[in-house]
PDB file of N, CA, C, O and CB in Angstrom:
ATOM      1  N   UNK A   1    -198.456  71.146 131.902  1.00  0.00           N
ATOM      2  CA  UNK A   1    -197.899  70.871 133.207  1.00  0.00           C
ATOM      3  C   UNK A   1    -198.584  71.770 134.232  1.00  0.00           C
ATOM      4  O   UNK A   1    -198.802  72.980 134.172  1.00  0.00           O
ATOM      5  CB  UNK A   1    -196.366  71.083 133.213  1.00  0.00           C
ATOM      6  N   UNK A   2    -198.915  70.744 135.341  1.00  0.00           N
ATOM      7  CA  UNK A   2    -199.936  72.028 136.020  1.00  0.00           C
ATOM      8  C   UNK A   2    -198.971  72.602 137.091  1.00  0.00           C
ATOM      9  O   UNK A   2    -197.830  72.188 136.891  1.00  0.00           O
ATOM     10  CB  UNK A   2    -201.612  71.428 136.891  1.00  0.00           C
ATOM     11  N   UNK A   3    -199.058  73.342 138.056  1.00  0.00           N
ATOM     12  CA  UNK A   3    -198.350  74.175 139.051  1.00  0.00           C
ATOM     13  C   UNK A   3    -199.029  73.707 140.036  1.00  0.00           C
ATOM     14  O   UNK A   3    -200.018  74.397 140.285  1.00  0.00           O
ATOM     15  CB  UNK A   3    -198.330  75.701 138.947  1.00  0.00           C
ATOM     16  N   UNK A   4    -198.845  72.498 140.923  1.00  0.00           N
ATOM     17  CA  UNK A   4    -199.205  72.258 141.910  1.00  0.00           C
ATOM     18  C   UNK A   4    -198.048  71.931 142.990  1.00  0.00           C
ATOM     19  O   UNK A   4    -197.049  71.212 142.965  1.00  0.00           O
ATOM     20  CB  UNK A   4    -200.073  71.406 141.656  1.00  0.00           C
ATOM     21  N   UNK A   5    -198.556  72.668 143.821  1.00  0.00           N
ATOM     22  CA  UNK A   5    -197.331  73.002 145.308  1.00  0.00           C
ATOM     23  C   UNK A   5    -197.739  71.604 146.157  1.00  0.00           C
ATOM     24  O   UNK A   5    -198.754  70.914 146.057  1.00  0.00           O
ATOM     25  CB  UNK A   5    -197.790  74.908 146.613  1.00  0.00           C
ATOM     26  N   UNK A   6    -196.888  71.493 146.788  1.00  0.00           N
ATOM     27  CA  UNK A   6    -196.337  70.005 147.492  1.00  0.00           C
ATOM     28  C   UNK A   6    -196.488  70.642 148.606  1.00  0.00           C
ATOM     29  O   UNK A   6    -195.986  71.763 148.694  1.00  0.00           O
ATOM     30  CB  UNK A   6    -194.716  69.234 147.216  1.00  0.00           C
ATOM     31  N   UNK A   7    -197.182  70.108 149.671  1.00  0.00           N
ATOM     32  CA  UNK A   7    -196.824  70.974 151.222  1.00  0.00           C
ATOM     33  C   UNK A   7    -195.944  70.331 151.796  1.00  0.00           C
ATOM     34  O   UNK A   7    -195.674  70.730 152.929  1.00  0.00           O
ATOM     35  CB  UNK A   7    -197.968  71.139 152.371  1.00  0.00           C
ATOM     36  N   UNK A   8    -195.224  69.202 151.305  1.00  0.00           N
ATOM     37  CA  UNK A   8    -194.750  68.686 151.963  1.00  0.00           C
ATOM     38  C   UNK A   8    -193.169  68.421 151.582  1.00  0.00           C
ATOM     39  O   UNK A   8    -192.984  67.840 150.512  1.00  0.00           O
ATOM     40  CB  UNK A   8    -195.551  67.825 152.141  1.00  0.00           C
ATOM     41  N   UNK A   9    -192.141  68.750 152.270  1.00  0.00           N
ATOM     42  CA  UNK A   9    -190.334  68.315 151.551  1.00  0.00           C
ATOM     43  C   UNK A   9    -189.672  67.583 151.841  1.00  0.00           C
ATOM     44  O   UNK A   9    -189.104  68.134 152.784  1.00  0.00           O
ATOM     45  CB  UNK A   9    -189.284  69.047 151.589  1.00  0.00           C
ATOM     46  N   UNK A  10    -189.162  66.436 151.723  1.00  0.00           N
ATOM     47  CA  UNK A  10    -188.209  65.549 152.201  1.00  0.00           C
ATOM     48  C   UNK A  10    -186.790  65.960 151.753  1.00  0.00           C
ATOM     49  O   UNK A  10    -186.530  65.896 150.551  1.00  0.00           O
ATOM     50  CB  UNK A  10    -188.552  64.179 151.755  1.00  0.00           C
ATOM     51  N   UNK A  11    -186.011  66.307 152.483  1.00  0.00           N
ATOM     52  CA  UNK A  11    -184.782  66.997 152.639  1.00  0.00           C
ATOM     53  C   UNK A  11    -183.742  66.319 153.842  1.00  0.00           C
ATOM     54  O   UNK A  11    -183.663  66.384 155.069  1.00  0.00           O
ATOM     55  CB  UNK A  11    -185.192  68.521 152.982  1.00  0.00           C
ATOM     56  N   UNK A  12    -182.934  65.573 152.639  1.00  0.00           N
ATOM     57  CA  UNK A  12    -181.614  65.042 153.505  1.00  0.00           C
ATOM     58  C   UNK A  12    -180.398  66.008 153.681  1.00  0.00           C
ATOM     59  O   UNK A  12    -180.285  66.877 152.816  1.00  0.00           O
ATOM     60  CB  UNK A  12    -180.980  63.739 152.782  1.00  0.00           C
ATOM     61  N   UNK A  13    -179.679  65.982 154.462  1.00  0.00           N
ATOM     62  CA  UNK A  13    -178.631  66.671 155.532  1.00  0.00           C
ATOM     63  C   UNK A  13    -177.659  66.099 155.775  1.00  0.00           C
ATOM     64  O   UNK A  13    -177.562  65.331 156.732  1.00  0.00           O
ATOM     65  CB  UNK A  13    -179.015  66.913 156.748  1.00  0.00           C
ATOM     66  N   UNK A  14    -176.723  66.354 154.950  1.00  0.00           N
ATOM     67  CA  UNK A  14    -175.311  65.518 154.540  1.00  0.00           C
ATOM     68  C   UNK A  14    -173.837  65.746 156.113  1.00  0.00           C
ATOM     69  O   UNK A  14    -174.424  65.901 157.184  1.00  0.00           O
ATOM     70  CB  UNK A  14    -174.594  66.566 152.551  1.00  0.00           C
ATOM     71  N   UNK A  15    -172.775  65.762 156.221  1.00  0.00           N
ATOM     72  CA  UNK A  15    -172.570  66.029 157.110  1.00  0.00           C
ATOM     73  C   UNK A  15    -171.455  67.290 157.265  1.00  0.00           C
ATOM     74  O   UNK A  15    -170.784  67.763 158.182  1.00  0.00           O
ATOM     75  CB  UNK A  15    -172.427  64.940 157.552  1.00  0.00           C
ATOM     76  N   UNK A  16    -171.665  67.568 155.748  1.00  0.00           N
ATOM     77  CA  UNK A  16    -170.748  69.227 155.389  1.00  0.00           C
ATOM     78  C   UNK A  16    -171.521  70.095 155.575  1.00  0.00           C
ATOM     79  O   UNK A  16    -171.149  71.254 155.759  1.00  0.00           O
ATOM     80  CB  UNK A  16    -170.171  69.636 153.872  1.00  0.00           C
ATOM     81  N   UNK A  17    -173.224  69.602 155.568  1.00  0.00           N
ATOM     82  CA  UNK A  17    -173.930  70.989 155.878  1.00  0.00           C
ATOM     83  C   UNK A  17    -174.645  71.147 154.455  1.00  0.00           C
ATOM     84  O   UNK A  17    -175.698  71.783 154.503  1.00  0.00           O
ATOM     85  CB  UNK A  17    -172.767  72.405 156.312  1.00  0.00           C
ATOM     86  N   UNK A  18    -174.415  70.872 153.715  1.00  0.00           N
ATOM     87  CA  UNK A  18    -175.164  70.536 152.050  1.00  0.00           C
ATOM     88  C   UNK A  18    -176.593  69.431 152.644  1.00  0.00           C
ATOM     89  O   UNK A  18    -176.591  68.334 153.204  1.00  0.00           O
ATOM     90  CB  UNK A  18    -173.627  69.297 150.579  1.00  0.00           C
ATOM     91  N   UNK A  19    -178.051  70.637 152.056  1.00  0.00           N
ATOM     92  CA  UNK A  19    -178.997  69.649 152.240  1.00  0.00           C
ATOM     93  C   UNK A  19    -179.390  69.424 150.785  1.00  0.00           C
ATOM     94  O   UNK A  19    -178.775  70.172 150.026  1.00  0.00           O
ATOM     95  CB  UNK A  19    -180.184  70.054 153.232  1.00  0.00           C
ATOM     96  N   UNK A  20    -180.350  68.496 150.120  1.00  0.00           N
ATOM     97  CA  UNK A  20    -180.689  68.148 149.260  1.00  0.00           C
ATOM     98  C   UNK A  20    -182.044  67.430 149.260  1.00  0.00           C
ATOM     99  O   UNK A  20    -182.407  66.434 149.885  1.00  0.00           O
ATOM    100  CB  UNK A  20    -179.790  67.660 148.904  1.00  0.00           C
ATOM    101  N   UNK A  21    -182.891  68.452 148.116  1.00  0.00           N
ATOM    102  CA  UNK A  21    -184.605  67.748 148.331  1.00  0.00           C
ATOM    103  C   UNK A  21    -184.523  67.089 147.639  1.00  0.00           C
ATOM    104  O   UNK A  21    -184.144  67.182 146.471  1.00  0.00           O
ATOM    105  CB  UNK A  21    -185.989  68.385 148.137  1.00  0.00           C
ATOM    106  N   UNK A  22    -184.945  66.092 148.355  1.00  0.00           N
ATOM    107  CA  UNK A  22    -185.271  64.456 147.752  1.00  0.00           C
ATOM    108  C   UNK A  22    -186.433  64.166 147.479  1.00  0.00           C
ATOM    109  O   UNK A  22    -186.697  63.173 146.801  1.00  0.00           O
ATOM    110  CB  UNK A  22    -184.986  63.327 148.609  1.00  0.00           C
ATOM    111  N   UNK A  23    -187.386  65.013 147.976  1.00  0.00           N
ATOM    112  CA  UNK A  23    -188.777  64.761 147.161  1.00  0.00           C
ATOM    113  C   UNK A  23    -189.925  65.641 147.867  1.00  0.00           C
ATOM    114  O   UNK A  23    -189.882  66.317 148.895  1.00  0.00           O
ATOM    115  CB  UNK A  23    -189.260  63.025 147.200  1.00  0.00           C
ATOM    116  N   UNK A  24    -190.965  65.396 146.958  1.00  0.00           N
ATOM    117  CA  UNK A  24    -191.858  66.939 147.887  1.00  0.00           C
ATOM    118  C   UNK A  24    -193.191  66.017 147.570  1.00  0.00           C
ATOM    119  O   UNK A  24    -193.216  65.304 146.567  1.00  0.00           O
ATOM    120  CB  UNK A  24    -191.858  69.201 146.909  1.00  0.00           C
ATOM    121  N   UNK A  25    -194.135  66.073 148.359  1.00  0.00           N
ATOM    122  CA  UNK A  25    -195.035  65.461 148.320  1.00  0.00           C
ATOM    123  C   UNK A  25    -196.563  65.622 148.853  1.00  0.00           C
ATOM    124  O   UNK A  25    -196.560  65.766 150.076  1.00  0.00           O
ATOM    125  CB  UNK A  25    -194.533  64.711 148.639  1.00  0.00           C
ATOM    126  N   UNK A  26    -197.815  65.639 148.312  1.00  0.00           N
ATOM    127  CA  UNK A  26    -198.776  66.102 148.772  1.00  0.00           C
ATOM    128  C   UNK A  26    -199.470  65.729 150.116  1.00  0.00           C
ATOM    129  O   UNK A  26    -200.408  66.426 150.502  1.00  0.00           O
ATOM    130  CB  UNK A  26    -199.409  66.000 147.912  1.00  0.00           C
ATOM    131  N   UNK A  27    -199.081  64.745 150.785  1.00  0.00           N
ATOM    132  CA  UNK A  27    -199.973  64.340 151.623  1.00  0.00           C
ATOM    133  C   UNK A  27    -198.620  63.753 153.163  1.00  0.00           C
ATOM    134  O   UNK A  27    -197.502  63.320 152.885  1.00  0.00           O
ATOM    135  CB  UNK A  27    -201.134  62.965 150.641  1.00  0.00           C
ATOM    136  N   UNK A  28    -198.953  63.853 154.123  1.00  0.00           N
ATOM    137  CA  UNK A  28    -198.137  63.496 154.949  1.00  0.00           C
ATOM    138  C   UNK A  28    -197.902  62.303 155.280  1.00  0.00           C
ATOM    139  O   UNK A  28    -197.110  61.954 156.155  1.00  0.00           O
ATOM    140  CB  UNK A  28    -198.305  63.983 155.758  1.00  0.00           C
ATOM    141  N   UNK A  29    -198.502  61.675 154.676  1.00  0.00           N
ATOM    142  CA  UNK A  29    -198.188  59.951 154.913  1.00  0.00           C
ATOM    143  C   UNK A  29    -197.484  59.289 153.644  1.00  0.00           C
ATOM    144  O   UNK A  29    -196.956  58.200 153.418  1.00  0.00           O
ATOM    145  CB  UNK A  29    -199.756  59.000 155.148  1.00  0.00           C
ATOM    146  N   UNK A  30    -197.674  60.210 153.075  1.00  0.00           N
ATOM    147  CA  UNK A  30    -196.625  59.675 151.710  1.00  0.00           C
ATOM    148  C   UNK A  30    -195.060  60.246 151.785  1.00  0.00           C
ATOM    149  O   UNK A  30    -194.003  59.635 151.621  1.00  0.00           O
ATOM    150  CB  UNK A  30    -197.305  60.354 150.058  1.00  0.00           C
ATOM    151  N   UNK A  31    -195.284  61.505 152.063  1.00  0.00           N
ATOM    152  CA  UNK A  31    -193.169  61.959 152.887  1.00  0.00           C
ATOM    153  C   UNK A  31    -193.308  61.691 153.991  1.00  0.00           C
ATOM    154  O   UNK A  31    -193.005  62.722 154.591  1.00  0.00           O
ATOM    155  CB  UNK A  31    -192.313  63.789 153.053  1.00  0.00           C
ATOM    156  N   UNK A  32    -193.693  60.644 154.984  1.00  0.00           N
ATOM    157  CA  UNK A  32    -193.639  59.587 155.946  1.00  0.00           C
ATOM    158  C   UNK A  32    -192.916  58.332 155.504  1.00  0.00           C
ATOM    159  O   UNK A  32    -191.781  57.957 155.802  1.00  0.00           O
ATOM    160  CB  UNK A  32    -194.975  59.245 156.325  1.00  0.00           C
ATOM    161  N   UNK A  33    -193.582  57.918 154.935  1.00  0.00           N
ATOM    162  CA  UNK A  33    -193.259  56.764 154.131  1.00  0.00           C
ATOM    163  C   UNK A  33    -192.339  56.666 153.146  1.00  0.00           C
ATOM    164  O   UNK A  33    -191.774  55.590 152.948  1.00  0.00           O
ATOM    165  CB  UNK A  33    -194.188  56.407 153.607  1.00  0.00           C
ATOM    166  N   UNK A  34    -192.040  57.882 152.323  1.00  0.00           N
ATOM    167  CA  UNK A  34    -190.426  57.901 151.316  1.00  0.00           C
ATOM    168  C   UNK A  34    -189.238  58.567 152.537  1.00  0.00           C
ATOM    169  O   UNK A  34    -188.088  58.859 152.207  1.00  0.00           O
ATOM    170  CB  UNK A  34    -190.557  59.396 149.469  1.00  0.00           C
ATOM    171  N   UNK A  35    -189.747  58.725 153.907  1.00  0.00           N
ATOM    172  CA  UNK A  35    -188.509  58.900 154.595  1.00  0.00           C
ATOM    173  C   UNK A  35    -188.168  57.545 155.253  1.00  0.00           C
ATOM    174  O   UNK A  35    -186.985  57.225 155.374  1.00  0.00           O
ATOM    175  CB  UNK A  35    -188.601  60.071 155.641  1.00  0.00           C
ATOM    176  N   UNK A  36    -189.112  56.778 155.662  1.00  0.00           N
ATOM    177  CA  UNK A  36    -188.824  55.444 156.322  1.00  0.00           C
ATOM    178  C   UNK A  36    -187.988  54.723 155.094  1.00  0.00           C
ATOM    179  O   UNK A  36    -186.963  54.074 155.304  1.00  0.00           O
ATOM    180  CB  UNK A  36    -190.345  54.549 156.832  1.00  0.00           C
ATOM    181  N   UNK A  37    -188.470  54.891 153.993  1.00  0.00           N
ATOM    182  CA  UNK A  37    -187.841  54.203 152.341  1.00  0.00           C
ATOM    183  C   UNK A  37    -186.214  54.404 152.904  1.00  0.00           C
ATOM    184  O   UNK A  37    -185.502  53.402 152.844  1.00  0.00           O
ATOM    185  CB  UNK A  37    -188.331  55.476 150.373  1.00  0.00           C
ATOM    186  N   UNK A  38    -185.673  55.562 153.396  1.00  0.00           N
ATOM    187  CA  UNK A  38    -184.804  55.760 152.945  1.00  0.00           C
ATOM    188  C   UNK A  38    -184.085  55.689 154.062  1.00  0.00           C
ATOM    189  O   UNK A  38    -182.898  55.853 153.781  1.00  0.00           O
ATOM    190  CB  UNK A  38    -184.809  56.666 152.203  1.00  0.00           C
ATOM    191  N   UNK A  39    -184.255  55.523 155.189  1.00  0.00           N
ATOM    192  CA  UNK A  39    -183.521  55.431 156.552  1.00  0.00           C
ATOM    193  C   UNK A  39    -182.251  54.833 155.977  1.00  0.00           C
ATOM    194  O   UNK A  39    -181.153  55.383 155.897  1.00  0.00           O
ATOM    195  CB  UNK A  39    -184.296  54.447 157.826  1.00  0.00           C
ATOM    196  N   UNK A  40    -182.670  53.328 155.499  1.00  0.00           N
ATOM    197  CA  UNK A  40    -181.141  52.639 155.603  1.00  0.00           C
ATOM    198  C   UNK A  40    -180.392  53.653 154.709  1.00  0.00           C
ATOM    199  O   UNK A  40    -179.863  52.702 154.134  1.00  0.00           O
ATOM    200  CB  UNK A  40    -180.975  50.857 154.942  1.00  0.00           C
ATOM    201  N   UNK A  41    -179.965  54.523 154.189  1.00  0.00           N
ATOM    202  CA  UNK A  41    -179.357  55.417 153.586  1.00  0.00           C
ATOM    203  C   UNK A  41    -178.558  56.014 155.006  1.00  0.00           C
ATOM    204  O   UNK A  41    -177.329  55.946 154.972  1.00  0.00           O
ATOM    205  CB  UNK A  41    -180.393  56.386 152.681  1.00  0.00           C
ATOM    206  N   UNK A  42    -178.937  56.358 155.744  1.00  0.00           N
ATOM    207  CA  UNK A  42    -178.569  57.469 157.113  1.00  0.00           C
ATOM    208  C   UNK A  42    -177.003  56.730 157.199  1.00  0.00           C
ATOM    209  O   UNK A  42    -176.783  55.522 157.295  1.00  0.00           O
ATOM    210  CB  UNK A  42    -179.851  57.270 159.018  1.00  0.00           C
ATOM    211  N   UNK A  43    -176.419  57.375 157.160  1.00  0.00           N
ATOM    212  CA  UNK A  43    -174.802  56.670 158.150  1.00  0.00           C
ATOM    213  C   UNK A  43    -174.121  56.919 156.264  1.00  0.00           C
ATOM    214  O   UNK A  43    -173.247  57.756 156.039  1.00  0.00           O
ATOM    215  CB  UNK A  43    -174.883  53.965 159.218  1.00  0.00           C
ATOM    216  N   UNK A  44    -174.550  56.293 155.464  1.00  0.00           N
ATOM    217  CA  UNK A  44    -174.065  55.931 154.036  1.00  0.00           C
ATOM    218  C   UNK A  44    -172.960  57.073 153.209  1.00  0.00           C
ATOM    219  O   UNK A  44    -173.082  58.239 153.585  1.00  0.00           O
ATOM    220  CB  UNK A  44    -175.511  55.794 153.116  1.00  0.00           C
ATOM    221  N   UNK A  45    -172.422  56.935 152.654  1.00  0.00           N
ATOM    222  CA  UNK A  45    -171.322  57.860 151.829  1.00  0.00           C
ATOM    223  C   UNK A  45    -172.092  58.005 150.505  1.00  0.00           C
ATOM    224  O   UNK A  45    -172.613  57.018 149.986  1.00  0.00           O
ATOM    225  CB  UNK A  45    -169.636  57.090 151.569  1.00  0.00           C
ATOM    226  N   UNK A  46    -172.156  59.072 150.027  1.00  0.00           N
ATOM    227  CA  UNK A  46    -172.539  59.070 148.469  1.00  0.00           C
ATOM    228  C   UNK A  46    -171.658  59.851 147.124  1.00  0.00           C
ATOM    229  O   UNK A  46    -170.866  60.769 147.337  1.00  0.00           O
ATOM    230  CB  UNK A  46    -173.943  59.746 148.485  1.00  0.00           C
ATOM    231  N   UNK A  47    -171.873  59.455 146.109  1.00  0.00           N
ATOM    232  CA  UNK A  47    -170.926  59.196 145.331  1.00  0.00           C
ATOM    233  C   UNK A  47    -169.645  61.006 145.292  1.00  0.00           C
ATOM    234  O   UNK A  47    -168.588  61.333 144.752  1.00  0.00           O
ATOM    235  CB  UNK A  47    -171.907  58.628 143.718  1.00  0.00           C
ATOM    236  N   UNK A  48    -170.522  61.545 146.094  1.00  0.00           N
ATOM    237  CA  UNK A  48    -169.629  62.838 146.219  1.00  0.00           C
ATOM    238  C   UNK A  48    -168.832  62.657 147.504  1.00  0.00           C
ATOM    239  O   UNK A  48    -168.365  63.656 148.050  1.00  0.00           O
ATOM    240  CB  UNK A  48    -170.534  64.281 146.291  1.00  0.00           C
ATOM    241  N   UNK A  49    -168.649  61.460 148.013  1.00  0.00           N
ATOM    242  CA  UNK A  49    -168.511  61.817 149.227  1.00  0.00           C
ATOM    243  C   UNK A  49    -168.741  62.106 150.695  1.00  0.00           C
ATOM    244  O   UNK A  49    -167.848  61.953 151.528  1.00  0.00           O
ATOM    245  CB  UNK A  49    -168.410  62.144 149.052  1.00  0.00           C
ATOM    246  N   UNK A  50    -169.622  62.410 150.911  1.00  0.00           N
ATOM    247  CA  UNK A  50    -170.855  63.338 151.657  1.00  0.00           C
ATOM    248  C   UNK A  50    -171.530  62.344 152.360  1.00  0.00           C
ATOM    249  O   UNK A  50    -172.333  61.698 151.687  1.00  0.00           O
ATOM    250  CB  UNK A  50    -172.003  64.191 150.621  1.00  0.00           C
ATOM    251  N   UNK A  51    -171.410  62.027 153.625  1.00  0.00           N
ATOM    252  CA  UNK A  51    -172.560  61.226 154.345  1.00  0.00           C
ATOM    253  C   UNK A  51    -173.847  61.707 154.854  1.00  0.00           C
ATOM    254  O   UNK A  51    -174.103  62.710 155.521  1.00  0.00           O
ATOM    255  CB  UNK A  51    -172.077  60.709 155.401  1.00  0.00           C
ATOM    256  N   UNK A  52    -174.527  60.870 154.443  1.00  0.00           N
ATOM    257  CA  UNK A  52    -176.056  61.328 154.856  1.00  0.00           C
ATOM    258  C   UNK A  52    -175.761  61.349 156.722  1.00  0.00           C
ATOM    259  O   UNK A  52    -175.012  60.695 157.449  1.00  0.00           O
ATOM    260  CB  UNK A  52    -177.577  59.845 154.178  1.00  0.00           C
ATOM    261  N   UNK A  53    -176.685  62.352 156.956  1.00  0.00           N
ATOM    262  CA  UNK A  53    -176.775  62.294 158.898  1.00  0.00           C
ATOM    263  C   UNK A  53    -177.946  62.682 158.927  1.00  0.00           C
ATOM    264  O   UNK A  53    -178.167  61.911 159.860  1.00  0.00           O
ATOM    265  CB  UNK A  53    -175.753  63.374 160.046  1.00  0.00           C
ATOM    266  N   UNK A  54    -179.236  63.323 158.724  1.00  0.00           N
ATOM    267  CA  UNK A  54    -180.470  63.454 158.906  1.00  0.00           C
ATOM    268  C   UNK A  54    -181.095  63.615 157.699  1.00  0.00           C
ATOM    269  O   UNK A  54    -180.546  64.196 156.763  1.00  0.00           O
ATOM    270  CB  UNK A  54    -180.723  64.376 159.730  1.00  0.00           C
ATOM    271  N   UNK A  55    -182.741  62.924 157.607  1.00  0.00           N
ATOM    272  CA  UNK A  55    -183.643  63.059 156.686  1.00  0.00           C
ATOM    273  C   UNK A  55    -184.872  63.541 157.415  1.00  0.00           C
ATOM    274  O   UNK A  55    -185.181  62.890 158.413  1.00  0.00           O
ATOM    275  CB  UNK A  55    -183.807  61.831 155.926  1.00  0.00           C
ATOM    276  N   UNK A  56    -185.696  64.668 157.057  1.00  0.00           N
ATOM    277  CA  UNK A  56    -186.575  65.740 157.545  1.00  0.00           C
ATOM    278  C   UNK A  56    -187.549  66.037 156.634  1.00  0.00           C
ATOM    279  O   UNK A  56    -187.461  66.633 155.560  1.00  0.00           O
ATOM    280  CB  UNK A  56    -185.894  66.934 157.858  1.00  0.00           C
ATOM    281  N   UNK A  57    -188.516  65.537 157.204  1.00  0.00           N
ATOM    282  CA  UNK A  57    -189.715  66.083 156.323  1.00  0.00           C
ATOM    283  C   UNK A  57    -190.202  67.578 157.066  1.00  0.00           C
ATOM    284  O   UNK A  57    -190.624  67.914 158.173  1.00  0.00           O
ATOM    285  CB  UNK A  57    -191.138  64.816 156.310  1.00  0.00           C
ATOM    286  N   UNK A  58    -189.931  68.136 155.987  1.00  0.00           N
ATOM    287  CA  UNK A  58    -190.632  69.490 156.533  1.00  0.00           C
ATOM    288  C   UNK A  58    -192.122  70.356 155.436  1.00  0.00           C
ATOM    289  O   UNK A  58    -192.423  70.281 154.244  1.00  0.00           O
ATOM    290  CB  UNK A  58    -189.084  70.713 156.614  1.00  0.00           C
ATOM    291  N   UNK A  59    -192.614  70.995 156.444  1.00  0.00           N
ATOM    292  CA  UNK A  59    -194.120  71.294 155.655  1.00  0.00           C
ATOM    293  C   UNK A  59    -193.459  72.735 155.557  1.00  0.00           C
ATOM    294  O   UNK A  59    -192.512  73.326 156.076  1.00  0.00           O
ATOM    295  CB  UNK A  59    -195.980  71.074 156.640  1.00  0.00           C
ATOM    296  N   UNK A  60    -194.519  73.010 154.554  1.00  0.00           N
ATOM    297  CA  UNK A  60    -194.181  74.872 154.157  1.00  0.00           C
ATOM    298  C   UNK A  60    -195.271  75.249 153.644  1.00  0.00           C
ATOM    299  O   UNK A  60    -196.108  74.409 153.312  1.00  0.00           O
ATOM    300  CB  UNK A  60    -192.930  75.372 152.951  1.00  0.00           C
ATOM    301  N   UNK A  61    -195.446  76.346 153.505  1.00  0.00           N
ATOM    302  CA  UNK A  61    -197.005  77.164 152.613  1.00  0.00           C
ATOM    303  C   UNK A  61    -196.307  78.258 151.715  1.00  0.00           C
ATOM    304  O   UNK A  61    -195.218  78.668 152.115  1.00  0.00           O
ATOM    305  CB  UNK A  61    -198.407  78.216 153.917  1.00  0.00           C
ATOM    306  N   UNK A  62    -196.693  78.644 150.835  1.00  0.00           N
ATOM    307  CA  UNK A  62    -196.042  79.860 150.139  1.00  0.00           C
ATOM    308  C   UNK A  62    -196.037  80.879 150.852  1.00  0.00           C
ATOM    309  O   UNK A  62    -197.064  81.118 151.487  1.00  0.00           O
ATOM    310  CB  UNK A  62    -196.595  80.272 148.975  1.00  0.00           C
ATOM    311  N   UNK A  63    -194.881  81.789 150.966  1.00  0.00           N
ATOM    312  CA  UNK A  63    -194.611  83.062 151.790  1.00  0.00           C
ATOM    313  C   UNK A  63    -194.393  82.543 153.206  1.00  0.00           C
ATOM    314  O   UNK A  63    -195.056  83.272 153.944  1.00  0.00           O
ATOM    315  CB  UNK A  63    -195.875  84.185 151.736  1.00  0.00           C
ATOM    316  N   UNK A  64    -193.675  81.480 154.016  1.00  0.00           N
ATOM    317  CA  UNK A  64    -194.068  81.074 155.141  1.00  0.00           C
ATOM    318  C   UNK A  64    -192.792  79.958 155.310  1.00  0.00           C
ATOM    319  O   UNK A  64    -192.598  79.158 154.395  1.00  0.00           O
ATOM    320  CB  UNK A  64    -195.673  80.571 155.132  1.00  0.00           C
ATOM    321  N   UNK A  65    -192.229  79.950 156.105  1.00  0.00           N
ATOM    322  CA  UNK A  65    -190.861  78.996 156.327  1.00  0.00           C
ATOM    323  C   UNK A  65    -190.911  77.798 156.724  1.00  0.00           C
ATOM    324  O   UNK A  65    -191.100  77.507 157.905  1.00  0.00           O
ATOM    325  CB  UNK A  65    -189.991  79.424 157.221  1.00  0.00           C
ATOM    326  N   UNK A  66    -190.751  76.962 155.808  1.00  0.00           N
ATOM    327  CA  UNK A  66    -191.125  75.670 156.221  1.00  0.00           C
ATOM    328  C   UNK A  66    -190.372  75.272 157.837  1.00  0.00           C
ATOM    329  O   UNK A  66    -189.368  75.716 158.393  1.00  0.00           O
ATOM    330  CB  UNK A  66    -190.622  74.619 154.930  1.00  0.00           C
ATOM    331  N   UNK A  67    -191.202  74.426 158.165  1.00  0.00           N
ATOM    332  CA  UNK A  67    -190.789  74.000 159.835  1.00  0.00           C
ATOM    333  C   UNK A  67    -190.779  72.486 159.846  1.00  0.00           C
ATOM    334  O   UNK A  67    -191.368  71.790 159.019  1.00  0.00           O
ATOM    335  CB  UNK A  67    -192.030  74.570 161.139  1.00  0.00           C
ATOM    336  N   UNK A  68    -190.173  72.114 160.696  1.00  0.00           N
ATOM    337  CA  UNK A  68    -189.812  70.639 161.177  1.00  0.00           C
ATOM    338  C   UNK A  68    -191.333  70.024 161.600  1.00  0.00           C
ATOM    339  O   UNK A  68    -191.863  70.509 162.599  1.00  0.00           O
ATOM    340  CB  UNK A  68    -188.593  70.649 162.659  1.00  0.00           C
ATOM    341  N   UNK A  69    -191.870  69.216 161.031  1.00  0.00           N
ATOM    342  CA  UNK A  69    -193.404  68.206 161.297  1.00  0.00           C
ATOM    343  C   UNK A  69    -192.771  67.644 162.500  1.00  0.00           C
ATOM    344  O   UNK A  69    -191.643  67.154 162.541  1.00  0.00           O
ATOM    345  CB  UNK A  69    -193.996  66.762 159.922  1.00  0.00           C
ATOM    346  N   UNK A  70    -193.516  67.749 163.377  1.00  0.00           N
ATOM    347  CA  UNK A  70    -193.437  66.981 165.041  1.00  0.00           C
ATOM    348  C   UNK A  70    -193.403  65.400 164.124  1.00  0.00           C
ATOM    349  O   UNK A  70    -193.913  64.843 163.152  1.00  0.00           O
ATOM    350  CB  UNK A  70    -195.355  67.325 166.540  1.00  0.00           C
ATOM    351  N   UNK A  71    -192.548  65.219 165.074  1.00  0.00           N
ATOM    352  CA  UNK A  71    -192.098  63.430 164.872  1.00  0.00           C
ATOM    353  C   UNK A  71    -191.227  63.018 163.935  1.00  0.00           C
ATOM    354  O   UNK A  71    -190.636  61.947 164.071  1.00  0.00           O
ATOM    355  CB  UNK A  71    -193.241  62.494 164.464  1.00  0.00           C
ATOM    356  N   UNK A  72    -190.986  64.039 162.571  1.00  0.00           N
ATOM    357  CA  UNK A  72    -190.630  63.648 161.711  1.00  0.00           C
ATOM    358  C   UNK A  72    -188.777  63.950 161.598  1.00  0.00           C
ATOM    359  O   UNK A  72    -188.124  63.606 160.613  1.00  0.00           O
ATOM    360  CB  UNK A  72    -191.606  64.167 160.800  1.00  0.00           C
ATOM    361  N   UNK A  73    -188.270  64.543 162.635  1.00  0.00           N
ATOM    362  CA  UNK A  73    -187.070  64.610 162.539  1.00  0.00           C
ATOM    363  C   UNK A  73    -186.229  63.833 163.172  1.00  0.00           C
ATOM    364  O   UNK A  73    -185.017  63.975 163.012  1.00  0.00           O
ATOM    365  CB  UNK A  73    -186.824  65.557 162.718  1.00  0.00           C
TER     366      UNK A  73
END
C-alpha cells in the first residue's frame, strides 16, 4: 500500500456542526466533480439524523491548514 497524500478533501457539514470526509482526491477536477455528484444530498437527513448543509472541497499540504478552494464552497 503506497502512502500517497490527496491534496485535495471533500468534507460535508452536517447541521450540528459534525463534518465528515467524504473523499480526498488527487486532482481538482475530480473533488469538483464528486462534489457536484453529491449536491442533491444538500438539504437531506441521514440515517443519524443529521442534515447535510454544506459540501467543501478543501486543499491542504502537510504541516499547513487546509483552506476553502475559491469557488468551491
Amino acid at each position: 500500500m503506497s502512502n500517497t497524500k490527496f491534496p485535495y478533501t471533500l468534507v460535508f457539514t452536517y447541521d450540528d456542526g459534525d463534518q465528515f470526509i467524504a473523499g480526498e482526491y488527487g486532482a481538482l477536477r475530480d473533488a469538483l466533480q464528486a462534489k457536484i455528484r453529491c449536491k442533491h444530498e444538500i438539504g437531506q437527513t441521514d440515517i443519524c439524523g443529521r442534515v447535510l448543509e454544506v459540501i467543501t472541497v478543501l486543499k491542504g499540504e502537510e504541516n499547513e491548514k487546509p483552506e476553502c478552494y475559491e469557488g468551491s464552497c
